[in-house]
N, C-alpha and C positions, 0 to 999 in steps of 0.2 A: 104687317104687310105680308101677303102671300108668299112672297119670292125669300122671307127668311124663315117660314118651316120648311119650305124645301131645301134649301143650301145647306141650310143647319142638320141633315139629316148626312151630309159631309163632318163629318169630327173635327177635321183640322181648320176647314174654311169656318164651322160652329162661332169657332174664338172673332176672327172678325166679323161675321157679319155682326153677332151679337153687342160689340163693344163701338158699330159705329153707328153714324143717325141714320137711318132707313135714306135711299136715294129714290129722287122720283124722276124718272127719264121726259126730258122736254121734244115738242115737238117745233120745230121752226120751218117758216117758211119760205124763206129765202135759200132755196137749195146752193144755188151758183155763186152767193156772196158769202153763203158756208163754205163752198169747199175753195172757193178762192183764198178764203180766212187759211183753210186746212195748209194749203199752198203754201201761202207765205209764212208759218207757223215751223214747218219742218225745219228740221237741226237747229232748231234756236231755242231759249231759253223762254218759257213762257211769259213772264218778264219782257222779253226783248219783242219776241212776235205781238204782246199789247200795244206798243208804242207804235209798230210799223205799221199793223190794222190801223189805229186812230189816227195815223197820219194819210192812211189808205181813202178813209173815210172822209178826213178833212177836202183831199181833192173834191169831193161832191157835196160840199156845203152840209160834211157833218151825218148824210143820207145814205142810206146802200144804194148804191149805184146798178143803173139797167146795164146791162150786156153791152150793149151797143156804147154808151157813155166809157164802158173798161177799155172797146177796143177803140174807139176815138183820143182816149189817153194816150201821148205821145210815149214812146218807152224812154224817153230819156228824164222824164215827171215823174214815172213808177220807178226808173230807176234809182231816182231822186230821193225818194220815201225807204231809200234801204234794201230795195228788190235786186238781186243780182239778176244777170242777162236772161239764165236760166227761167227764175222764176217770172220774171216780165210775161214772156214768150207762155209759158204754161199756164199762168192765168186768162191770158187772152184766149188758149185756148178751149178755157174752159167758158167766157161768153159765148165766144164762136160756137160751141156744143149746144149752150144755151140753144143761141139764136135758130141754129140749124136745124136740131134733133127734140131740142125742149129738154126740161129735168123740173117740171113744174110738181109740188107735193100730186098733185092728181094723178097723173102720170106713174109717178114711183109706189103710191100708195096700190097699184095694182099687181105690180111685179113681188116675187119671191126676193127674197136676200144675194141669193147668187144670179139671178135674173138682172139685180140690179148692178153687182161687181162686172158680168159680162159687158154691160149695157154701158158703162162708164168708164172701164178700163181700156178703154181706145183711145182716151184722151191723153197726148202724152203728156208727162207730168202727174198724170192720176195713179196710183197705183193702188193695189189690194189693200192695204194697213188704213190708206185715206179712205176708201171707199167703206171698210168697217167701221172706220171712227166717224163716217158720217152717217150711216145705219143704227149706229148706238147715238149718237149723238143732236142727230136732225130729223132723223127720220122715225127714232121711239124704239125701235125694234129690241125685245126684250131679250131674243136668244141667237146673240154675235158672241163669235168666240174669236179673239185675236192674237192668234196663235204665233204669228210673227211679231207682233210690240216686244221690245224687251223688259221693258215695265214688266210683263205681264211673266217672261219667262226668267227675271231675275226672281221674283217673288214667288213663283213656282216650285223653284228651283231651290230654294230656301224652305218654302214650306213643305215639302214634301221629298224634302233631301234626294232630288233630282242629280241624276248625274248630266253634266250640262259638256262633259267630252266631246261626245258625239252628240252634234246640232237635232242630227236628221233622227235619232232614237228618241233627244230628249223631248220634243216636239211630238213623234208619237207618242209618247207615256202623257203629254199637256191634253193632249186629245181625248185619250182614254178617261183622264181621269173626268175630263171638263165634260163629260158625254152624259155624267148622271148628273148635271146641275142643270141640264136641259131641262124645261123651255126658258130659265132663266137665266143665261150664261152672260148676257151683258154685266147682269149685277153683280153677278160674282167678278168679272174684270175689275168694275168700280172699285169692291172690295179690294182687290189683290193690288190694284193701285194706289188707293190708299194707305194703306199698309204697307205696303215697299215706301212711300212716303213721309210718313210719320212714324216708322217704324215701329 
């Protein structure tokens, strides 16, 4: 695949891309029941946030649910399925976005990367981290760099015996270095999560 003679042309990133199976980025089309998923997903154990999806999903006979059916869901149902207050409120508000403003693939498929973090990040509940991990994630985008995941800066910080003291240097030096793995900086993520993973 294309994106591993470039990475590889990195010495230290060489070692994983080479030693893992080539990744092929999906595109989905349900933006709003992705980033809902994103929602309910934060601080929980990946593990944990499956069980609360499929019981997400069970309210609606098993189906992704339209916008309007999330904000018709009483919050004491979603709170029922393991949502705290918090997240109840910011998934609705991410129907509500829906309904309002739209986030249909057509739509996003016009905008730049940061066109699209602008455009989303009014919802509250949505933050930068979610909005890159739906750009890698939902929407294909091959060169997302997630500079704030810690995944991304523990493995970093490891491979390239990063000094992780200071947040705000170590974070420019992730930058720098991630600048020559453009245009395919998602994969290189994949990689460095994997690897911090399976060590």
């Amino acid at each position: 695949m294309e994106y591993i003679a470039h990475l590889s042309k990195d010495k230290k990133l060489k070692k994983l891309v080479e030693h893992c199976e080539p990744h092929q980025i999906k595109i989905r089309k349900n933006i709003c029941t992705y980033l809902c998923a994103s929602i309910m997903s934060q601080q929980l154990s990946t593990k944990v946030a499956a069980v609360i999806y499929k019981r997400f999903l069970a309210l609606y006979g098993g189906k992704q649910p339209k916008p309007q059916q999330i904000l018709d869901t009483p919050d004491l149902t979603l709170r029922g399925i393991g949502l705290s207050n918090a997240k109840v409120q910011y998934v609705k508000n991410v129907a509500r976005f829906e309904i309002e403003f739209g986030m249909g693939l057509p739509k996003l498929k016009k905008m730049s990367n940061e066109e699209i973090v602008e455009y989303l990040i009014v919802i509250k509940g949505v933050g930068r981290w979610t909005i890159e991990m739906l750009l890698m994630f939902a929407l294909g985008r091959e060169d997302v760099f997630a500079v704030d995941d810690l995944g991304i800066q523990q493995a970093m910080t490891k491979l390239y015996k990063l000094d992780a003291t200071d947040k705000k240097q170590m974070q420019e030096e992730m930058k720098r270095i991630s600048a020559k793995w453009s245009p395919y900086r998602t994969y290189a993520c994949v990689h460095l999560w994997q690897w911090k993973d399976n060590g």
